[in-house]
PDB file as gemmi writes it, atoms N, CA and C in Angstrom:
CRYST1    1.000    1.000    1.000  90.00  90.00  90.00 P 1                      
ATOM      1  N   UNK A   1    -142.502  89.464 -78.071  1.00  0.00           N  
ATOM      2  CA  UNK A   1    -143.571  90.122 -78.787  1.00  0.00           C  
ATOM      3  C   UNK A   1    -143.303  90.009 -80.287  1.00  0.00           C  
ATOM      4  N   UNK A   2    -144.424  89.655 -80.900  1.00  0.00           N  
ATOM      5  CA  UNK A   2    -143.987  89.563 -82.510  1.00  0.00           C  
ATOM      6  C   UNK A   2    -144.727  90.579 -83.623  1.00  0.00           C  
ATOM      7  N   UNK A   3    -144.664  91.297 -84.218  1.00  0.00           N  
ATOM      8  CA  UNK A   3    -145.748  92.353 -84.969  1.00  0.00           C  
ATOM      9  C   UNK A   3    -144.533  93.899 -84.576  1.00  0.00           C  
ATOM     10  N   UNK A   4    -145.614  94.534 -85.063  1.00  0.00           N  
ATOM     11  CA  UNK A   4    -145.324  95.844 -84.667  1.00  0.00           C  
ATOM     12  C   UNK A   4    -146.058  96.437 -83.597  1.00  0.00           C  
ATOM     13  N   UNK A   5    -145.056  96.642 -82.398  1.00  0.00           N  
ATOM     14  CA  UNK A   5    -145.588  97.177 -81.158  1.00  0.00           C  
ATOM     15  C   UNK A   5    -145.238  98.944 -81.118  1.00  0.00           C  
ATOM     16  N   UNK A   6    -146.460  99.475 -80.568  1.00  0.00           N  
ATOM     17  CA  UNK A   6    -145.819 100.722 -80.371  1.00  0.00           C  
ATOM     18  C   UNK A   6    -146.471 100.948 -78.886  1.00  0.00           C  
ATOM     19  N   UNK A   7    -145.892 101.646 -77.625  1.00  0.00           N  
ATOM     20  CA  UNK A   7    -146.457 102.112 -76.496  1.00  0.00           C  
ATOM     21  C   UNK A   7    -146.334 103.238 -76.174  1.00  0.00           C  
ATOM     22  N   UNK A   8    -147.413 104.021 -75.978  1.00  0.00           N  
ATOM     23  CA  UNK A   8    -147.203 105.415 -76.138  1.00  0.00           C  
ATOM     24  C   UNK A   8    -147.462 105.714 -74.518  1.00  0.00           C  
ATOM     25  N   UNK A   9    -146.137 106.228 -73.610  1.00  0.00           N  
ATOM     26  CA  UNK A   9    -146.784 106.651 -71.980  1.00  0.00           C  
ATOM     27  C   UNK A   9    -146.682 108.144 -72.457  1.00  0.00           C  
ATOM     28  N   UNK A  10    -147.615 108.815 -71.907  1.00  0.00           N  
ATOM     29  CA  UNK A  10    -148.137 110.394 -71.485  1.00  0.00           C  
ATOM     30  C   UNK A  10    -148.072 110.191 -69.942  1.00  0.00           C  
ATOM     31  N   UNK A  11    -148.214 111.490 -69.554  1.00  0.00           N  
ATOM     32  CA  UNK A  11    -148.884 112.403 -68.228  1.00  0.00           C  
ATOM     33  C   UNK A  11    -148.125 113.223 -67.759  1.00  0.00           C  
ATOM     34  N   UNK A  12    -148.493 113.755 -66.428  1.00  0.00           N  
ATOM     35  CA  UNK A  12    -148.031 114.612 -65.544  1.00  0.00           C  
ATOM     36  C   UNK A  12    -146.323 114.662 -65.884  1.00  0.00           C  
ATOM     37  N   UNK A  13    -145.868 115.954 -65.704  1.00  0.00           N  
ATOM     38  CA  UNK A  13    -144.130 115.966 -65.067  1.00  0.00           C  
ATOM     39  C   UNK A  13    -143.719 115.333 -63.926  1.00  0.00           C  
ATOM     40  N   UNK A  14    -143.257 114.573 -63.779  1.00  0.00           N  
ATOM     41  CA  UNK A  14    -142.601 113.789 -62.397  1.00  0.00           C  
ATOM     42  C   UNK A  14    -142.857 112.941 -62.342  1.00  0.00           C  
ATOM     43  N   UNK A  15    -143.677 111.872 -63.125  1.00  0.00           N  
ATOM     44  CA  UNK A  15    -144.925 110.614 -62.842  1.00  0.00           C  
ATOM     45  C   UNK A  15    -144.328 109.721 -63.304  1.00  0.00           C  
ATOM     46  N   UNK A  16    -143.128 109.574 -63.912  1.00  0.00           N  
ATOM     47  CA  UNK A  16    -142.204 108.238 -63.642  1.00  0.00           C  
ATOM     48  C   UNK A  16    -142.660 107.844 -65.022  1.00  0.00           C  
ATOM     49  N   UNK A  17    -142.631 108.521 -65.769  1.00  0.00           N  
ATOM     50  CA  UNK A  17    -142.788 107.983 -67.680  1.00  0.00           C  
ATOM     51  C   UNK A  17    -141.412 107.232 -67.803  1.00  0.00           C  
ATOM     52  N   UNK A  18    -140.853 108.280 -67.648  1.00  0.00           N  
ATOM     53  CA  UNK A  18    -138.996 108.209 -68.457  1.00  0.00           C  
ATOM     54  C   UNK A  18    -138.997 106.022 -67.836  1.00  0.00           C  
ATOM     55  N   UNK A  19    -138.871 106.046 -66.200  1.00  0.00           N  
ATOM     56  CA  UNK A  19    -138.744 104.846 -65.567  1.00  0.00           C  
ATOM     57  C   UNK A  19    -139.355 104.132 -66.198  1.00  0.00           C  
ATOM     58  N   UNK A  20    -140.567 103.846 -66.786  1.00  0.00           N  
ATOM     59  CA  UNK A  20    -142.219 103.094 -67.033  1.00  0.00           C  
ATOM     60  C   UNK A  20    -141.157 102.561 -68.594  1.00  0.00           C  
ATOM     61  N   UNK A  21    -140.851 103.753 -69.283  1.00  0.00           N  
ATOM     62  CA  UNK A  21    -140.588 103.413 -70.493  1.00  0.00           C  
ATOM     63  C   UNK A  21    -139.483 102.472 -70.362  1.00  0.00           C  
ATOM     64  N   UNK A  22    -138.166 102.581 -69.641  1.00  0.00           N  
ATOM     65  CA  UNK A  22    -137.155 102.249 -69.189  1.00  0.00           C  
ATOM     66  C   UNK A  22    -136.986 100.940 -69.595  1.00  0.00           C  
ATOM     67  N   UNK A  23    -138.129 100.979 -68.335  1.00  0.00           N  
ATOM     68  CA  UNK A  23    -138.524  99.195 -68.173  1.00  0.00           C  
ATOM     69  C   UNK A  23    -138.941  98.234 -69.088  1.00  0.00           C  
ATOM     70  N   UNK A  24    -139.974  99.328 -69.771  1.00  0.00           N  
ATOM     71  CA  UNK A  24    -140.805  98.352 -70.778  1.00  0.00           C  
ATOM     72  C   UNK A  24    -139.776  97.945 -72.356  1.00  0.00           C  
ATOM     73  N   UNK A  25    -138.795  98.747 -72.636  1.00  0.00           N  
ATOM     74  CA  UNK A  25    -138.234  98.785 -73.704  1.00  0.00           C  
ATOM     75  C   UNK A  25    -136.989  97.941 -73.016  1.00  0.00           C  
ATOM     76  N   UNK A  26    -136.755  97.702 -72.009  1.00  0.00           N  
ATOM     77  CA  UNK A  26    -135.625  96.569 -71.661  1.00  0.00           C  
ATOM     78  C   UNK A  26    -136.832  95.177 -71.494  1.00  0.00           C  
ATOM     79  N   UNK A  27    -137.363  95.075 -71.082  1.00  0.00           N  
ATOM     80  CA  UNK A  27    -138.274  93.930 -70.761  1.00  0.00           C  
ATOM     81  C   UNK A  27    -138.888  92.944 -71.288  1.00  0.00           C  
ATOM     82  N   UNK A  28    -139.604  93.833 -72.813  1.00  0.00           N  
ATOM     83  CA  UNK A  28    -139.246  93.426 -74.392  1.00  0.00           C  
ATOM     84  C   UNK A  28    -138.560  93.476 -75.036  1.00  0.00           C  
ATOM     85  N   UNK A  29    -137.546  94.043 -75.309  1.00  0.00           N  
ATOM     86  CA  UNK A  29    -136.777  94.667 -76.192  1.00  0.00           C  
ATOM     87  C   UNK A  29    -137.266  95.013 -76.844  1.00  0.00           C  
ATOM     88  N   UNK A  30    -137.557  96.220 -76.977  1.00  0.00           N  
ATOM     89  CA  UNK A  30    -138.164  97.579 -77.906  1.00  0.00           C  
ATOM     90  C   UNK A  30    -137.303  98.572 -78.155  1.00  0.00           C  
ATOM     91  N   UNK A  31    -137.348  99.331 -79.097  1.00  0.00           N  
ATOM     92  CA  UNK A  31    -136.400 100.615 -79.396  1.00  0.00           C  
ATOM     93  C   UNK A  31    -137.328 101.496 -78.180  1.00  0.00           C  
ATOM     94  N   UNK A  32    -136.964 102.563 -77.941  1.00  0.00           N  
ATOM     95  CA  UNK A  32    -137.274 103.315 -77.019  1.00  0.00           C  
ATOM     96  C   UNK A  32    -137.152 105.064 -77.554  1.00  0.00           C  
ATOM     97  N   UNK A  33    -138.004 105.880 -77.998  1.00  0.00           N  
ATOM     98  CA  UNK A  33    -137.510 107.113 -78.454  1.00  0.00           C  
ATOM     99  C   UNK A  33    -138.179 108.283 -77.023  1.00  0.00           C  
ATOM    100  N   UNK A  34    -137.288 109.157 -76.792  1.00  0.00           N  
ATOM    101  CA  UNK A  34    -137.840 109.837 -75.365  1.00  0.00           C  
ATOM    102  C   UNK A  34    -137.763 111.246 -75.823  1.00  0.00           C  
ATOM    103  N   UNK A  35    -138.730 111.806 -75.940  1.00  0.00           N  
ATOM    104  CA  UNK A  35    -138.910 113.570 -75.904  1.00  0.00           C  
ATOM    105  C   UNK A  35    -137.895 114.317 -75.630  1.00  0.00           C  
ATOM    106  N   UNK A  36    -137.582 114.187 -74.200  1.00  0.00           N  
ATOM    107  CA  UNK A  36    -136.479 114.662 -73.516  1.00  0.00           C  
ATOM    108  C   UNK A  36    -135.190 114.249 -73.973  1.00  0.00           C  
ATOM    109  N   UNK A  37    -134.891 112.956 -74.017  1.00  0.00           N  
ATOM    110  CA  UNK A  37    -133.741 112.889 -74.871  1.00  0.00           C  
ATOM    111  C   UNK A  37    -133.218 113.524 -76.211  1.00  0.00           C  
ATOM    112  N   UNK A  38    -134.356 113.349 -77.032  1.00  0.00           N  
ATOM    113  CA  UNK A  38    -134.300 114.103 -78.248  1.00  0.00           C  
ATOM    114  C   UNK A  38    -133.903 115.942 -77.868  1.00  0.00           C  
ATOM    115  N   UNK A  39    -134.740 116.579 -76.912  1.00  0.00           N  
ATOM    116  CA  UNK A  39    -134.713 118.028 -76.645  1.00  0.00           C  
ATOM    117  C   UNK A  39    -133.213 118.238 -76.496  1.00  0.00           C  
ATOM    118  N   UNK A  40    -132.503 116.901 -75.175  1.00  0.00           N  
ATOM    119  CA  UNK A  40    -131.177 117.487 -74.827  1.00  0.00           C  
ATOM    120  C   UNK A  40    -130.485 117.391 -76.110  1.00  0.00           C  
ATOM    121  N   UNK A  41    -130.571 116.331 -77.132  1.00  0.00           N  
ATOM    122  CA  UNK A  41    -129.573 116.250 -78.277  1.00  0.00           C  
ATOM    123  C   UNK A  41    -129.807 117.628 -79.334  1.00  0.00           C  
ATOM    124  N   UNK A  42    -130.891 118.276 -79.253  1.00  0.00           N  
ATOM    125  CA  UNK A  42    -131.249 119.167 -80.027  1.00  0.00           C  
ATOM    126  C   UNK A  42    -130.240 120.397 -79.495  1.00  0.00           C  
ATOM    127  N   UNK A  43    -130.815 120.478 -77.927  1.00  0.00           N  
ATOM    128  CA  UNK A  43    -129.672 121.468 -77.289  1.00  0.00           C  
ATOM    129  C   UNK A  43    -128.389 121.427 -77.279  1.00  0.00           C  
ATOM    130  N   UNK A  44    -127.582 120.415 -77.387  1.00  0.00           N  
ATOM    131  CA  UNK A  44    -126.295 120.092 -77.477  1.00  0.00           C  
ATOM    132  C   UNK A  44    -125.915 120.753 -79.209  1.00  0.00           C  
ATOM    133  N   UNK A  45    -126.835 120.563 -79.838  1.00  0.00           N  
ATOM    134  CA  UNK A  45    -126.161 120.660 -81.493  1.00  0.00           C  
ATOM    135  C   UNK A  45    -126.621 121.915 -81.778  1.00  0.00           C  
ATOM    136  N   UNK A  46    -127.390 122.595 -81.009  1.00  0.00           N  
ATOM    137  CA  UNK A  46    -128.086 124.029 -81.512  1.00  0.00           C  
ATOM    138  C   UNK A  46    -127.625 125.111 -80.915  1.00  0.00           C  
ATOM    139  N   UNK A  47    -127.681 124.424 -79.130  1.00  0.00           N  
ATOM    140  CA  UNK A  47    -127.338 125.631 -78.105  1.00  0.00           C  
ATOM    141  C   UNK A  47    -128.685 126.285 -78.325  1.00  0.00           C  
ATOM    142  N   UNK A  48    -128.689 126.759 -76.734  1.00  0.00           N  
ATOM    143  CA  UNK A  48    -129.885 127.637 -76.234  1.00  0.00           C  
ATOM    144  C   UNK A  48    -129.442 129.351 -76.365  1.00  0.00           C  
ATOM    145  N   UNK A  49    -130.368 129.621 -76.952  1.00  0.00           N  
ATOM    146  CA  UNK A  49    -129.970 130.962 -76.639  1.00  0.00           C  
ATOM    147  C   UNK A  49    -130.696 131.897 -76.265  1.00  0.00           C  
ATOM    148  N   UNK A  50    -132.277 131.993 -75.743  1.00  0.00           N  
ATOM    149  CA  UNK A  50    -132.931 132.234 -74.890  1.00  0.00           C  
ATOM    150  C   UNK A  50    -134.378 131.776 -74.612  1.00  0.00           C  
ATOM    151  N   UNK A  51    -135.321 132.286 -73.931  1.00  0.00           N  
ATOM    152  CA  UNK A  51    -136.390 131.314 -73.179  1.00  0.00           C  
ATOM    153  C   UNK A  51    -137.107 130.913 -74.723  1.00  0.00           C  
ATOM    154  N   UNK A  52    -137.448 131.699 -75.704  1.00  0.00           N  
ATOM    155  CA  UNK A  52    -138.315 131.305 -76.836  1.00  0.00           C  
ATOM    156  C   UNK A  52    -137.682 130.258 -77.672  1.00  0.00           C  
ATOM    157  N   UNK A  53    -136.307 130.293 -77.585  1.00  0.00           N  
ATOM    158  CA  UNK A  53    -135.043 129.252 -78.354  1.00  0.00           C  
ATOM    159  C   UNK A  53    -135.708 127.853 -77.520  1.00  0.00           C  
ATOM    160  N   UNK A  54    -135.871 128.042 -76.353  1.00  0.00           N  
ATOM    161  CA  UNK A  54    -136.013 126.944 -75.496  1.00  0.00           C  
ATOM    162  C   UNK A  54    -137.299 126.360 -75.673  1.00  0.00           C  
ATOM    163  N   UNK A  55    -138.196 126.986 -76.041  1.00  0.00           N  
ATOM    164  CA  UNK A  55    -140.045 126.534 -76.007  1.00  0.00           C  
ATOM    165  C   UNK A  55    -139.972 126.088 -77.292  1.00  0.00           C  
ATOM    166  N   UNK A  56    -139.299 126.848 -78.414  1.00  0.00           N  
ATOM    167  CA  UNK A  56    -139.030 125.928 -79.816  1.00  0.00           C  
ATOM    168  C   UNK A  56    -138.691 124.688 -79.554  1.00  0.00           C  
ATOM    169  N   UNK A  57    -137.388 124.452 -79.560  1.00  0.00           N  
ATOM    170  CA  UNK A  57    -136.688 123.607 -79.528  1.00  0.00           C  
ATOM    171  C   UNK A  57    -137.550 122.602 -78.637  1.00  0.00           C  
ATOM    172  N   UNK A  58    -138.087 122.377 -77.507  1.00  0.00           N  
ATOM    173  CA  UNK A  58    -139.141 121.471 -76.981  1.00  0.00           C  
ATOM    174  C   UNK A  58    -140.613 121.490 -77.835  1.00  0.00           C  
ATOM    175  N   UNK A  59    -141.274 122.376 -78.824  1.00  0.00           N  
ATOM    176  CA  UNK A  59    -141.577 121.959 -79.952  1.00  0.00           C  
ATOM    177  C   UNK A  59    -141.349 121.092 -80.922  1.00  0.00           C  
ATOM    178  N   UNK A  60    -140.423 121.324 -81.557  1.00  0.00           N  
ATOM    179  CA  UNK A  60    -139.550 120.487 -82.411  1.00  0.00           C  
ATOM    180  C   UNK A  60    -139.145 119.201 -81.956  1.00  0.00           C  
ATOM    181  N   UNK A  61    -139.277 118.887 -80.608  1.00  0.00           N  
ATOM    182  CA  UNK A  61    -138.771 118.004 -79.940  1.00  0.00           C  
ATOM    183  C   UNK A  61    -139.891 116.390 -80.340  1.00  0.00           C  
ATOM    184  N   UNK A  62    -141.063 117.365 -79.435  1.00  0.00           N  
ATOM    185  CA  UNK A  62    -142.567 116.750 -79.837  1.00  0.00           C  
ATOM    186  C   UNK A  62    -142.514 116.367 -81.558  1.00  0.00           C  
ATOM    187  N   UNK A  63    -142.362 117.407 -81.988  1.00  0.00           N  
ATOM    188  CA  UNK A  63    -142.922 116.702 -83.546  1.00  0.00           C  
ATOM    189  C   UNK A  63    -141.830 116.039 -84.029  1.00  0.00           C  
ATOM    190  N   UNK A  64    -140.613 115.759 -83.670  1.00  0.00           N  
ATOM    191  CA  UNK A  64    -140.042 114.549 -83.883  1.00  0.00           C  
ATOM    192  C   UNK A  64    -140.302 113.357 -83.105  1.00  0.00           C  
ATOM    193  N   UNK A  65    -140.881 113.361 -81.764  1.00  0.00           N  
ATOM    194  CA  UNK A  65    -140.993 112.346 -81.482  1.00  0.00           C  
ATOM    195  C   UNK A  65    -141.857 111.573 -82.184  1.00  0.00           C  
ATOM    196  N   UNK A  66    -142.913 112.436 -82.392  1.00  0.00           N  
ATOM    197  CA  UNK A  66    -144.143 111.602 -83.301  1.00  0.00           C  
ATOM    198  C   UNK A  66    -143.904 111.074 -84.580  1.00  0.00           C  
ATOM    199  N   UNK A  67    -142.851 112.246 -85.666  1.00  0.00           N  
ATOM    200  CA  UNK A  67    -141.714 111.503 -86.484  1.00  0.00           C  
ATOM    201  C   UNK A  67    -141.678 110.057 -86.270  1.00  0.00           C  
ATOM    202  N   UNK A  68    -140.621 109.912 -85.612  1.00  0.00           N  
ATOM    203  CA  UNK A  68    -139.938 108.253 -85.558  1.00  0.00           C  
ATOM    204  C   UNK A  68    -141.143 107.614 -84.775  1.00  0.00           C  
TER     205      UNK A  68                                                      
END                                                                             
């Protein structure tokens, strides 16, 4: 692929994004940035410290993904 590619997967919880992306960013070689990944690195450096800590922090998660 030559240009600037970006692929954006959405949907449901369970629907096999994380896999979809997996694939597609090994397949082309694409950088790959994942919500969830970002959330756990957030949790690792912040620590949870209760349910509203937790709905932030998966906030913050989102608006970095859209960030990078």
């Amino acid at each position: 692929m030559t240009g600037n590619v970006m692929i954006i997967i959405t949907g449901a919880p369970a629907t096999g994004k994380t896999t979809l992306s997996n694939e597609l960013a090994k397949k082309y070689g694409l950088p790959k940035i994942n919500k969830d990944e970002i959330k756990e690195l957030l949790f690792k450096s912040l620590e949870v410290k209760d349910s509203k800590w937790t709905t932030e922090l998966g906030i913050a998660s989102f608006e970095l993904t859209y960030f990078f």
